[in-house]
FIMIKE-429785 format. One record per residue (C-alpha): x, y, z. Coordinates in Angstrom, 2 decimals. Layout:
# FIMIKE-429785
    east   north      up
       X       Y       Z
...
//
This chain:
# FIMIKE-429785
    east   north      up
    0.00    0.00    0.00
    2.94    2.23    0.88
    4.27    1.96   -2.56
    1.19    2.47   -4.51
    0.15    5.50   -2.84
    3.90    6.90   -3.14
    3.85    5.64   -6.75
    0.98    8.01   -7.08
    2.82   10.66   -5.29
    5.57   10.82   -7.85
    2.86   10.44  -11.41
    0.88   13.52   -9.36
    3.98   15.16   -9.42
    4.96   14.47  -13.11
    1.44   15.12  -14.31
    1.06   17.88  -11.47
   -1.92   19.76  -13.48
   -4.70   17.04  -13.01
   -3.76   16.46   -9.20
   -4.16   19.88   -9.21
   -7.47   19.75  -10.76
   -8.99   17.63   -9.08
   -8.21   18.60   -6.05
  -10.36   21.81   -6.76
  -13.54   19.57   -6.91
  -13.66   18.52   -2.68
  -15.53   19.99   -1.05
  -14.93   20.90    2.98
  -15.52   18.60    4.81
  -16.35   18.58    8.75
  -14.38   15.61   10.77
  -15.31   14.26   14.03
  -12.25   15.61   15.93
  -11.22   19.33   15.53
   -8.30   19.94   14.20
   -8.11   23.67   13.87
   -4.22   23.84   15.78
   -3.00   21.53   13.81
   -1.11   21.43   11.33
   -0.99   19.67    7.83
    1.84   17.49    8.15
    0.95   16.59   12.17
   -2.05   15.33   10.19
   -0.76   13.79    7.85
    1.40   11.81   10.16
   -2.04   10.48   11.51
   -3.05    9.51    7.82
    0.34    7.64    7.50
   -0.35    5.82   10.67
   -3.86    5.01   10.16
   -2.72    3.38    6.72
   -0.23    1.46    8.19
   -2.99    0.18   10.82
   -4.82   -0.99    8.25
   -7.61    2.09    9.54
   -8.74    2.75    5.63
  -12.46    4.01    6.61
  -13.08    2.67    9.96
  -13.29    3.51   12.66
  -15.24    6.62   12.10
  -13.20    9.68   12.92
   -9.95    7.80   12.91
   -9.21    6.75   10.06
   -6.69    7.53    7.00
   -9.64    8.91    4.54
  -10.95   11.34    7.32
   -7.42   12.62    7.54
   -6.46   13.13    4.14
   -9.68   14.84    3.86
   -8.52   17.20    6.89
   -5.09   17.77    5.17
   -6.83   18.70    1.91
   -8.84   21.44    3.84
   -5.74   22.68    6.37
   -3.87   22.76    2.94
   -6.97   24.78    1.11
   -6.99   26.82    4.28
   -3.54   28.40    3.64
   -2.56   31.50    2.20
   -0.02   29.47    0.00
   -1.13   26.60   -0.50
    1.73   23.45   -0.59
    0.88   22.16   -4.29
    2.84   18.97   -3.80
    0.86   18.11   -0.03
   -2.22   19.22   -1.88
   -1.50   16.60   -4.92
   -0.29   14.07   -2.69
   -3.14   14.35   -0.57
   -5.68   14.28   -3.42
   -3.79   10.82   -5.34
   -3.98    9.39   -1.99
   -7.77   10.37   -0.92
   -8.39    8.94   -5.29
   -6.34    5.92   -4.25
   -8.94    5.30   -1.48
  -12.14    5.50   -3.17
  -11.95    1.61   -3.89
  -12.12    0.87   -0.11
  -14.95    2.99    0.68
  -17.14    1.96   -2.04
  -16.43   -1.97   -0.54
  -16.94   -0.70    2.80
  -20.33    0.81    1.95
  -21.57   -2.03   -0.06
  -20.43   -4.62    3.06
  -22.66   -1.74    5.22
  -25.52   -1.84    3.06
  -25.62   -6.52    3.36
  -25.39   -5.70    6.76
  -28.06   -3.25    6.20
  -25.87   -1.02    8.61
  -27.43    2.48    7.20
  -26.00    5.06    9.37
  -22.47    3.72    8.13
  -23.47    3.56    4.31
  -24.72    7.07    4.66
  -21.55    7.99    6.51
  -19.13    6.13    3.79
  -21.30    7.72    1.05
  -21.16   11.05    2.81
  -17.27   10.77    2.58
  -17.47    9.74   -0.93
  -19.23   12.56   -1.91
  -16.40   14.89   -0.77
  -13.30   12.77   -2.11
  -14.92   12.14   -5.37
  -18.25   13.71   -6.33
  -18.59   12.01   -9.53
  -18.30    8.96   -8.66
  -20.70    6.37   -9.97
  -20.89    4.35   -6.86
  -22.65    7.97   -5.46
  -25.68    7.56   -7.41
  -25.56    4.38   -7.56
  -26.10    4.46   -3.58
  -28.27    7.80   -3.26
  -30.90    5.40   -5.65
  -30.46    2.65   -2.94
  -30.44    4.78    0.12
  -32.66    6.51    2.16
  -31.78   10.48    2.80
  -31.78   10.29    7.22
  -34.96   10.99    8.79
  -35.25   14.41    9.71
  -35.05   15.26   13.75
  -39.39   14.25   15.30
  -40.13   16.86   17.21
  -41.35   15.53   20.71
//
């Protein structure tokens, strides 16, 4: 895993426009923890980690897609960007996309909803085009809104 994601890391940096690209097309995203003192390479040290634990999507708020997604927006958040964190962080968050799309269908035979709508929900901010979103928003219920008691 180590070697495909730095694999990517160097083509992003050959090819540095469509990194660059698509990186443009995620959307902020709000993370369980806070990580508004941080900085992007203290979390991208917890990205590492959770990749080397094996912590693809789960569990929820620890895990390496959450922090790549938290890197991408520290690294938005600058007033100079870093265009090779922001490219490394986007091939690894595309890199990913396989293992949430498994984890949401294995959700969805467990008919585990509040996890398919929280791996979808993820989905839709590392890559909002694609086709395993509509394929699940067609199979999904949106969450019931809030009864008032």
């Amino acid at each position: 895993m180590k070697r495909i994601i730095l694999g990517l890391v160097l083509v992003a940096l050959s090819f540095g426009g469509f990194a660059q690209t698509a990186s443009k097309d995620l959307a902020p995203y709000q993370l369980m923890v806070d990580f508004k003192n941080a900085t992007a390479n203290s979390v991208w040290a917890n990205a590492y980690q959770a990749l080397n634990d094996k912590h693809w999507v789960t569990p929820a708020g620890n895990n390496a897609v959450e922090y790549y997604l938290a890197v991408h927006n520290l690294v938005q958040q600058q007033q100079t960007p870093d265009p090779v964190l922001l490219a490394a962080t986007t091939d690894a968050l595309q890199s990913l996309v396989p293992y949430v799309v498994l984890a949401a269908e294995a959700a969805q035979a467990r008919n585990d909803l509040p996890e398919v709508q929280r791996l979808m929900g993820l989905l839709e901010q590392m890559d909002p085009a694609a086709p395993a979103v509509q394929r699940f928003k067609g199979a999904v219920p949106a969450p019931a809104p809030p009864s008032a008691l």
